[in-house]
Rosetta silent file (secondary structure, phi, psi, omega in degrees, C-alpha in Angstrom):
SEQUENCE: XXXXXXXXXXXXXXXXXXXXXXXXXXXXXXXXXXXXXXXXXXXXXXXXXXXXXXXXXXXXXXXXXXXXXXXXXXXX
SCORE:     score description
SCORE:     0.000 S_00000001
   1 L     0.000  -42.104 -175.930  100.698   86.121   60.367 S_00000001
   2 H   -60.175  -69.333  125.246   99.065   85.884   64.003 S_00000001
   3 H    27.461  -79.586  162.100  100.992   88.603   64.996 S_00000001
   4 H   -41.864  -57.309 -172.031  100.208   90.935   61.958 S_00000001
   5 H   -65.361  -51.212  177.348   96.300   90.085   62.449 S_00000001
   6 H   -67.474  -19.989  175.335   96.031   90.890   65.884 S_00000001
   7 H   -69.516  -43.470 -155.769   98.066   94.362   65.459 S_00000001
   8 H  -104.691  -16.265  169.540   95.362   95.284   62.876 S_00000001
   9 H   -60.872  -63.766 -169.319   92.437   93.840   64.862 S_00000001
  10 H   -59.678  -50.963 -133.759   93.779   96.342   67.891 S_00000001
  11 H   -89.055  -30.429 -172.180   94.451   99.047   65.700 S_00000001
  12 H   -56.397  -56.708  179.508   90.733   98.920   63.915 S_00000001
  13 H   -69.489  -21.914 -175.951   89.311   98.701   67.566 S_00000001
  14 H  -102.085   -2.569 -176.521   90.977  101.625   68.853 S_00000001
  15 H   -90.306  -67.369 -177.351   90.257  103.707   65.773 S_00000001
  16 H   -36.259  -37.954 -170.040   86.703  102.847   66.297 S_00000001
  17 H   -97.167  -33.038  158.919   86.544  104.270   69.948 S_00000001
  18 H   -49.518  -18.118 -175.636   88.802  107.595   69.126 S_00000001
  19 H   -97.724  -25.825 -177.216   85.894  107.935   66.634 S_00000001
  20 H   -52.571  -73.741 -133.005   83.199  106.997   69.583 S_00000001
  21 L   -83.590  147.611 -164.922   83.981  110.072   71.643 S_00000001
  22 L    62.656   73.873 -166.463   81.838  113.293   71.672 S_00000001
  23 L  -155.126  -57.540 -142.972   79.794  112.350   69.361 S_00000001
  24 L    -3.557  111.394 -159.003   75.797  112.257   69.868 S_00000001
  25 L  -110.140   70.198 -163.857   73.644  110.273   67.694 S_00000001
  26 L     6.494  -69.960 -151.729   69.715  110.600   67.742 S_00000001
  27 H   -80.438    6.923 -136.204   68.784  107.630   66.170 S_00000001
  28 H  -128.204  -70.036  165.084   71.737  105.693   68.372 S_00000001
  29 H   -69.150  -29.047  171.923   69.656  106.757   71.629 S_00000001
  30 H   -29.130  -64.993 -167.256   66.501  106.201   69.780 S_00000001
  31 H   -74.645  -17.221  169.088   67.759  102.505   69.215 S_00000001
  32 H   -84.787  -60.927   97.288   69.072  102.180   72.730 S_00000001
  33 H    39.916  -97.958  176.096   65.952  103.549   74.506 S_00000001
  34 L   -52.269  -21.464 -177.844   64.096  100.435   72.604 S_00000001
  35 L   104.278  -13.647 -169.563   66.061   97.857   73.119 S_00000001
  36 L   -68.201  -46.649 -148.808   67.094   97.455   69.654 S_00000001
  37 H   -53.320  -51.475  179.074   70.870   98.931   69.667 S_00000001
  38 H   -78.059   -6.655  149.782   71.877   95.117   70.820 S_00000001
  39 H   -42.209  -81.650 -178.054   69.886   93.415   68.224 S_00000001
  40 H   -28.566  -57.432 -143.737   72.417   95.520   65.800 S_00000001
  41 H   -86.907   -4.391  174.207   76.024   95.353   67.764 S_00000001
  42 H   -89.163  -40.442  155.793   74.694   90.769   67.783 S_00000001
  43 H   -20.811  -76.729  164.505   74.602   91.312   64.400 S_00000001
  44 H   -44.248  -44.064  161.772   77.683   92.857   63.906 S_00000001
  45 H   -65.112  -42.838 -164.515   79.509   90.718   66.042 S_00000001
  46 H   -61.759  -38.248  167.335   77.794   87.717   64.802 S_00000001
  47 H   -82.727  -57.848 -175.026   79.125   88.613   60.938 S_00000001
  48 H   -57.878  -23.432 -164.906   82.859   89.635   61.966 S_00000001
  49 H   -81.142    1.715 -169.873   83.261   86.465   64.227 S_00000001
  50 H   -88.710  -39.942  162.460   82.164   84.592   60.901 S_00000001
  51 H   -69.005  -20.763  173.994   84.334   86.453   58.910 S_00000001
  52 H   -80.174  -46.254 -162.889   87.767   85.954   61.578 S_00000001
  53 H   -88.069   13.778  169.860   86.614   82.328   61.332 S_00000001
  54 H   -99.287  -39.353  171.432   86.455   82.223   57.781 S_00000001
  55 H   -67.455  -47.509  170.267   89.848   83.934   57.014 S_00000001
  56 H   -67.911  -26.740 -176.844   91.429   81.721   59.910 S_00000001
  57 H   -80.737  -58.631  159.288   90.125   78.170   58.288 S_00000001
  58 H    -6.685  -64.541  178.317   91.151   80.172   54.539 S_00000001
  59 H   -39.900  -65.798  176.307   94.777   80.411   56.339 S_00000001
  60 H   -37.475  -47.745 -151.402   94.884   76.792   57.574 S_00000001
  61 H   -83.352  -62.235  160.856   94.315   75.540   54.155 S_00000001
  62 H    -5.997  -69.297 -161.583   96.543   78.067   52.402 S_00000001
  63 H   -71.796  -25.860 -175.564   99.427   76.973   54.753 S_00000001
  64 H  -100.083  -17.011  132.047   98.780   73.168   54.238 S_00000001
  65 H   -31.903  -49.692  152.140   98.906   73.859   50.362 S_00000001
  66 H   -53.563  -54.671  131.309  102.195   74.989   50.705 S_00000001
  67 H    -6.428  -72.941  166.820  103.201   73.058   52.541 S_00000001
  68 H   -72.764   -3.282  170.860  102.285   69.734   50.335 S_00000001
  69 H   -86.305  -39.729 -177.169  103.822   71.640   47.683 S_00000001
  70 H   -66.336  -32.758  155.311  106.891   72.278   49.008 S_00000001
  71 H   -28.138  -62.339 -162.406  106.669   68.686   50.176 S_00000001
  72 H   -90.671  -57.824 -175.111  106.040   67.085   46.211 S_00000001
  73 H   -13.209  -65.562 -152.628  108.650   70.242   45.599 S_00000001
  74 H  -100.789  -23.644  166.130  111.717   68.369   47.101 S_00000001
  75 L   -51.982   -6.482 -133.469  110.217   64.821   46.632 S_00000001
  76 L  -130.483    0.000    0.000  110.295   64.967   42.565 S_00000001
């Protein structure tokens, strides 16, 4: 699974920055300029690392369900 996740984390991230280039976005310098643009990107981090850590505890549990199943599985 680790494996899988991190291939689609890289692939996501590099999609993002071929999409970066050339590009010029008013309201992007606007927000940069002010000070704001890292208000946004603490956001933004601040929801995906919540969301990585929600899917990784989501895993754990998943796998120790299975686990105890397979477990009462061969026990019965």
């Amino acid at each position: 699974m680790k494996p899988k996740f991190l291939f689609l984390i890289t692939g996501l991230l590099l999609n993002l920055l071929a999409f970066a280039q050339d590009t010029t976005i008013d309201m992007a310098d606007t927000m940069r300029k002010e000070g704001k643009i890292y208000v946004v990107v603490a956001i933004i981090l601040t929801i995906f690392a919540g969301i990585i850590f929600y899917l990784v505890r989501l895993d754990r549990k998943i796998t120790k369900l299975e686990k105890e199943e397979k477990h009462n599985h061969f026990n019965k």
